[in-house]
C-alpha positions as a printed NumPy array, in Angstrom:
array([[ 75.671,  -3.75 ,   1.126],
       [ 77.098,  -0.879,   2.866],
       [ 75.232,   2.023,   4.887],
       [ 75.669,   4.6  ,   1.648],
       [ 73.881,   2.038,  -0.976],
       [ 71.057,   1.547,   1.606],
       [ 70.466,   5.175,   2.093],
       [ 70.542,   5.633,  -1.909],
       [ 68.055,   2.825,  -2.11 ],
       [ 65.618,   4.206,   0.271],
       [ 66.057,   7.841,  -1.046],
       [ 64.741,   6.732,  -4.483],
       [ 61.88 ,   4.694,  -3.184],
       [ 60.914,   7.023,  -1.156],
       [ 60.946,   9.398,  -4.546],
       [ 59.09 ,   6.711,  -6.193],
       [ 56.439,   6.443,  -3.449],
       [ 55.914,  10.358,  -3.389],
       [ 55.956,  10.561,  -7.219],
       [ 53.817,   7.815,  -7.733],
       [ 51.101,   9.4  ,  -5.43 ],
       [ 50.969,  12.194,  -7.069],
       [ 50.238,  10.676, -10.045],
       [ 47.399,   9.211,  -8.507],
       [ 45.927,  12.042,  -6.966],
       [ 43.505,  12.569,  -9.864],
       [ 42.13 ,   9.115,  -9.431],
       [ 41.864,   9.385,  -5.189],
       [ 40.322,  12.662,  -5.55 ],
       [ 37.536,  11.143,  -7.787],
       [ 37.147,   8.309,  -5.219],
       [ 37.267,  10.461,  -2.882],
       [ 34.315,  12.809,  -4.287],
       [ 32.168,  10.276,  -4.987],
       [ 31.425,   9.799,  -1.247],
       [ 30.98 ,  13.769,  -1.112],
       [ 27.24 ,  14.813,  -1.631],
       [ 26.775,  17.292,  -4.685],
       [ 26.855,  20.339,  -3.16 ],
       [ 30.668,  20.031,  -1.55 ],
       [ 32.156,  18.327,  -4.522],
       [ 33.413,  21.846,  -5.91 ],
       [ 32.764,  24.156,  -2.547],
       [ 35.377,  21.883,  -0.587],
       [ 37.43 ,  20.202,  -3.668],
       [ 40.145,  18.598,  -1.105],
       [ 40.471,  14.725,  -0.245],
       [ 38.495,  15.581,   3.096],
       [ 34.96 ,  16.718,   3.538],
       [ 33.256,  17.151,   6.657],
       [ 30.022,  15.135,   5.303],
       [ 30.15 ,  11.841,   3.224],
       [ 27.285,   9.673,   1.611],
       [ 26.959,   6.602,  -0.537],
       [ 23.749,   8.36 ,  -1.945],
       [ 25.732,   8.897,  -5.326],
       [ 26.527,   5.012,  -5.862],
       [ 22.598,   4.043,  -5.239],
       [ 21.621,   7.545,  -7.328],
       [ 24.312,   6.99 , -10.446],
       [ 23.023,   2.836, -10.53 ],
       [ 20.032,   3.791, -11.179],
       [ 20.594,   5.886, -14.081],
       [ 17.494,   5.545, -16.539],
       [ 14.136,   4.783, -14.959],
       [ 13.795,   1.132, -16.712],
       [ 17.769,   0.273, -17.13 ],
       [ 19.886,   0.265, -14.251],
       [ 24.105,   0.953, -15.038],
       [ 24.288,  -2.906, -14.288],
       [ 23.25 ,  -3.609, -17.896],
       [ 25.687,  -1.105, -19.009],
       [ 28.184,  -3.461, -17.415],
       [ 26.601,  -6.547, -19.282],
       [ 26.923,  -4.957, -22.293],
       [ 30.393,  -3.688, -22.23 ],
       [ 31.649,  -7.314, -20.465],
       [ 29.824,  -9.256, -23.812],
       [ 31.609,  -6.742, -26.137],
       [ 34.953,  -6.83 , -24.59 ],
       [ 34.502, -10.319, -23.945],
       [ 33.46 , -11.274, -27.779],
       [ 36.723,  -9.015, -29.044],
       [ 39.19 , -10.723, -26.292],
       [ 38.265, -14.791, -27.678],
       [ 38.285, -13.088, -31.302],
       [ 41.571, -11.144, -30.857],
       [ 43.31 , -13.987, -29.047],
       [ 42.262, -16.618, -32.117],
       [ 41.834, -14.733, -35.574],
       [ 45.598, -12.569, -34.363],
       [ 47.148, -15.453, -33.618],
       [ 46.386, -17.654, -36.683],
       [ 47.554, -14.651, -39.354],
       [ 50.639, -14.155, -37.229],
       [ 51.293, -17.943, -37.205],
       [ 50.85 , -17.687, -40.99 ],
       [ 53.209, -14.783, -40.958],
       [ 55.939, -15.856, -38.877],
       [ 55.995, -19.888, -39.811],
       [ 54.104, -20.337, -43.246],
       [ 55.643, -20.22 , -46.691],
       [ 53.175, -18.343, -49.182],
       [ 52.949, -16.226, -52.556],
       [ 53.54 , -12.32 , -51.653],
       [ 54.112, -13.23 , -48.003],
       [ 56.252,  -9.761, -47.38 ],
       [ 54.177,  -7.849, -49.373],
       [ 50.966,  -8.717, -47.749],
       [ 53.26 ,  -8.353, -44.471],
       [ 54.007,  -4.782, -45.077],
       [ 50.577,  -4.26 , -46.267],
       [ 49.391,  -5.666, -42.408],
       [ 51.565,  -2.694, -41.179],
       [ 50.945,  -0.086, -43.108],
       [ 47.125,  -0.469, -41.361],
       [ 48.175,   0.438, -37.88 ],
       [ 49.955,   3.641, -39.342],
       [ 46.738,   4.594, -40.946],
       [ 44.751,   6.797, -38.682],
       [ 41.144,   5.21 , -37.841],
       [ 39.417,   8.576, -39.092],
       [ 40.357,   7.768, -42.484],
       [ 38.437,   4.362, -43.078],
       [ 35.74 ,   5.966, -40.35 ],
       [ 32.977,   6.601, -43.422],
       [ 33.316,   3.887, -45.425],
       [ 32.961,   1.457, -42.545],
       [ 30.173,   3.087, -41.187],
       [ 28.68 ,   2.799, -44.896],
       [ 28.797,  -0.713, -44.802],
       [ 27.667,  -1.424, -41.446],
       [ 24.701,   0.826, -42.314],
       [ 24.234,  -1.118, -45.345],
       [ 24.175,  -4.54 , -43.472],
       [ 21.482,  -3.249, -41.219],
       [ 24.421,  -3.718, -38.433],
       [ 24.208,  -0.108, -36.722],
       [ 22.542,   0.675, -33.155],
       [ 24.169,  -3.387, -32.38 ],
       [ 26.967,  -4.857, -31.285],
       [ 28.221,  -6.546, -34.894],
       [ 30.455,  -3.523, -35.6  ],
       [ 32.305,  -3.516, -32.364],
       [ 32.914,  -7.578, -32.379],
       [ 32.797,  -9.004, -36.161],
       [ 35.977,  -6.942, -37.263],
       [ 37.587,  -8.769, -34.546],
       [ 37.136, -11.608, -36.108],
       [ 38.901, -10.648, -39.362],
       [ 42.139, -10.192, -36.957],
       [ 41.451,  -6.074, -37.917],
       [ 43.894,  -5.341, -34.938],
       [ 47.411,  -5.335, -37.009],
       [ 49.274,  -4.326, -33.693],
       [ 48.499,  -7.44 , -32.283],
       [ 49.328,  -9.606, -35.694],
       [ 52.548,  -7.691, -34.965],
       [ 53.207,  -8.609, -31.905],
       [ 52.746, -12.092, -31.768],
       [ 55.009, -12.599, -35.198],
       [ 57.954, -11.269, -33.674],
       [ 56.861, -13.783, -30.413],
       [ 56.227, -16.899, -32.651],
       [ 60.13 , -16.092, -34.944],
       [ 61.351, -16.617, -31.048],
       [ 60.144, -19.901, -30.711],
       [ 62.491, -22.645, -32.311],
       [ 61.671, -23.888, -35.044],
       [ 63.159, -27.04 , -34.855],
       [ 60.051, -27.998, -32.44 ],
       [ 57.857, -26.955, -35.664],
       [ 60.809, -29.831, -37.526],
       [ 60.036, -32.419, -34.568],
       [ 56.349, -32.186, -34.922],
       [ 56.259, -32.88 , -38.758],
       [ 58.338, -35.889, -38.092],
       [ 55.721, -36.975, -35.624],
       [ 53.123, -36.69 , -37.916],
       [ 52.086, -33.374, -36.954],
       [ 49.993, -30.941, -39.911],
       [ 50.313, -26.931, -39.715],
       [ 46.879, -27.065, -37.546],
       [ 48.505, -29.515, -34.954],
       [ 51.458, -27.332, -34.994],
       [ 49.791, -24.442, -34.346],
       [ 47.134, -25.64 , -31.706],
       [ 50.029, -28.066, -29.881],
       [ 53.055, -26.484, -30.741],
       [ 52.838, -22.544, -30.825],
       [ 49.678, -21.735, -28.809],
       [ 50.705, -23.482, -25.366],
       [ 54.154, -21.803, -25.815],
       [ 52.859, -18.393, -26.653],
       [ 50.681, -18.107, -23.692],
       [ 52.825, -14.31 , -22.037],
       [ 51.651, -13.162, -25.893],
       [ 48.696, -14.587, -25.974],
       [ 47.555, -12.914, -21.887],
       [ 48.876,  -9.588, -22.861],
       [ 46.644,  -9.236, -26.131],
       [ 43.868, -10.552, -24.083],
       [ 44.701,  -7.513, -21.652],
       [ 45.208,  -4.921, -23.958],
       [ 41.501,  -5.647, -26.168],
       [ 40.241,  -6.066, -22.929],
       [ 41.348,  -2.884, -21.434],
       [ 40.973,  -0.459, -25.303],
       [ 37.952,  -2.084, -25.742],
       [ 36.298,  -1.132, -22.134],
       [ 37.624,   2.219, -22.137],
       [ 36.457,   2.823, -26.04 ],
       [ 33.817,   5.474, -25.975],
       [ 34.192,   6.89 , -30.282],
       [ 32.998,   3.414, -31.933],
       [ 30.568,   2.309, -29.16 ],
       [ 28.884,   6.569, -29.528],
       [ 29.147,   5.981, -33.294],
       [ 27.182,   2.829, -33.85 ],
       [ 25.142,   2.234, -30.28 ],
       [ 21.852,   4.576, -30.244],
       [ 19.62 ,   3.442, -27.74 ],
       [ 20.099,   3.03 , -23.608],
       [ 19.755,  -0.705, -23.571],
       [ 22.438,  -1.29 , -26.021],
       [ 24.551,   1.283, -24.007],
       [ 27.993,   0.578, -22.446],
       [ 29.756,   2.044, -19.387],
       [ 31.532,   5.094, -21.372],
       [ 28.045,   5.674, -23.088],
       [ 26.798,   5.518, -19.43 ],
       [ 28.468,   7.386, -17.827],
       [ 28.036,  10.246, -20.644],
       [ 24.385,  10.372, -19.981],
       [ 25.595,  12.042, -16.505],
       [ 26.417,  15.153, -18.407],
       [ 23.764,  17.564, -19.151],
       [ 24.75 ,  19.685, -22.298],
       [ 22.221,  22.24 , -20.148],
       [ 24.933,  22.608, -17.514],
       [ 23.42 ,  20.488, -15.136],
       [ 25.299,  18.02 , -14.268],
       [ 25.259,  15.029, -11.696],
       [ 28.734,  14.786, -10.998],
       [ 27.956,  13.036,  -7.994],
       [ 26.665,   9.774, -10.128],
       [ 29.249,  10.545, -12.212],
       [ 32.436,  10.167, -10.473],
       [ 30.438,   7.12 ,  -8.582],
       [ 29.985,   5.496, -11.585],
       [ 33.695,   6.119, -12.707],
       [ 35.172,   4.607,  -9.404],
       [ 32.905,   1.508, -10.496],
       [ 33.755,   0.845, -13.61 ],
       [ 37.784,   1.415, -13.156],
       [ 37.355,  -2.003, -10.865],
       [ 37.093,  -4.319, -13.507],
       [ 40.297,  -2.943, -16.169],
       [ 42.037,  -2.351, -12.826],
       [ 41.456,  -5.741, -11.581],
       [ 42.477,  -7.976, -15.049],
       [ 45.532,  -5.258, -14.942],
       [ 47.27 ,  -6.276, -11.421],
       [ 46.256,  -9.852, -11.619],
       [ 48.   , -10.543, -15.151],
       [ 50.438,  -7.531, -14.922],
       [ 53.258, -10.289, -15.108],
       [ 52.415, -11.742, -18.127],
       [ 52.243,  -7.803, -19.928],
       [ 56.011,  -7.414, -18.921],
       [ 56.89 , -11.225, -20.154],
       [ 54.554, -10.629, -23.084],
       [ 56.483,  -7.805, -24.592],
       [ 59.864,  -8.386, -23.386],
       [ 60.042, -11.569, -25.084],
       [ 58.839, -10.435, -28.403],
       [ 61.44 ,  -9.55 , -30.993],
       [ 63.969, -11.959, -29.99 ],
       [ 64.687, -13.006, -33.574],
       [ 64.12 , -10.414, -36.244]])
């Protein structure tokens, strides 16, 4: 490598260093004011302040005078918990039916799967909430988990069909020889080879379903069924007064866990989607 390609190479990560910092600056600037007490948050809005405090992480924790934010935690790790195992086994079974089984209308239902994720979610909003009023499912946690076991999340259907077409199927050929039935293919044969797939839906309910704040507003109503979004809303004081203090706190606290599943499984995102649409 000579002294021109080494110089090129540093140049751009350098560039990619600077850039990527800056990027970030939103996110080190909230860190960075929640260990600013309230009154210098806005009067001295750099990274720097001449005072700091960990007053706003006690403060924001204790948010409500009976419910501390750690059951706002609890309840968003059950949720996104609940839709992860649901997402990982209703998903995978329709797109194993999709991309392996032989059945009446197959395309039609196919196309029907995708039409779904081009329809906006405002336009089945009432009628859902009709039903789960209906069922007596509203201020719980049924409407943000039970869909998710009706594999509701076409994107992911989609995904793992154009994963499972990549796998041979001549290993589907070898197990029905052994004696294998479409269960035992599926549980033996396509499941321990979709794993990348299989991590990187597991990632992405994880991370949508955290981070959801319209559903979780729409159908939770009372603090102790709250979440971390719904949490962190009751920061915000539609009189003006604020406690941005506890807020950004609160924020820096609840980025750990999304940020955490992200860089440990990042990997298995890239292999996850790169490997997908091998075979059309």
């Amino acid at each position: 490598m000579d002294q021109s390609t080494k110089t090129s190479r540093l140049l751009t990560h350098i560039f990619i260093i600077i850039f990527g910092l800056f990027m970030l600056y939103p996110v080190i600037w909230m860190i960075s004011a929640s260990f600013k007490p309230e009154t210098l948050i806005f009067s001295s809005p750099g990274l720097f302040s001449k005072e700091w405090t960990i007053d706003n992480y006690f403060t924001g924790w204790n948010v409500v005078r009976n419910t501390t934010f750690g059951q706002f935690f609890q309840n968003s790790f059950l949720i996104s918990t609940i839709a992860v195992i649901a997402n990982i086994i209703t998903c995978s079974m329709a797109a194993y039916a999709f991309a392996r089984l032989k059945f009446p209308l197959k395309k039609l239902w196919f196309a029907c799967m995708l039409m779904t994720i081009m329809l906006p979610a405002h336009a089945t909003l009432i009628p859902q909430y009709t039903i789960f009023h209906n069922l007596g499912w509203v201020n719980t946690i049924l409407p943000l988990t039970v869909p998710k076991l009706l594999a509701t999340d076409a994107f992911f259907i989609f995904l793992m069909v154009q994963f499972f077409r990549g796998i041979p199927r001549e290993l589907d050929e070898s197990a029905i020889m052994d004696g294998c039935g479409i269960f035992q293919i599926y549980t033996r044969i396509i499941m321990p080879l979709a794993v990348p797939v299989l991590i990187t839906t597991a990632i992405f309910t994880f991370i949508w379903t955290w981070d959801d704040f319209f559903s979780q507003i729409l159908y939770l109503n009372t603090v102790e069924h709250f979440t971390v979004p719904l949490g962190l809303r009751l920061f915000l004081d539609s009189q003006g007064e604020s406690s941005w203090g506890s807020v950004f706190a609160m924020s820096v606290l609840s980025l750990i866990p999304i940020t955490t599943v992200f860089f440990i499984f990042q990997r298995y995102i890239v292999d996850g989607i790169a490997t997908t649409g091998i075979k059309g």
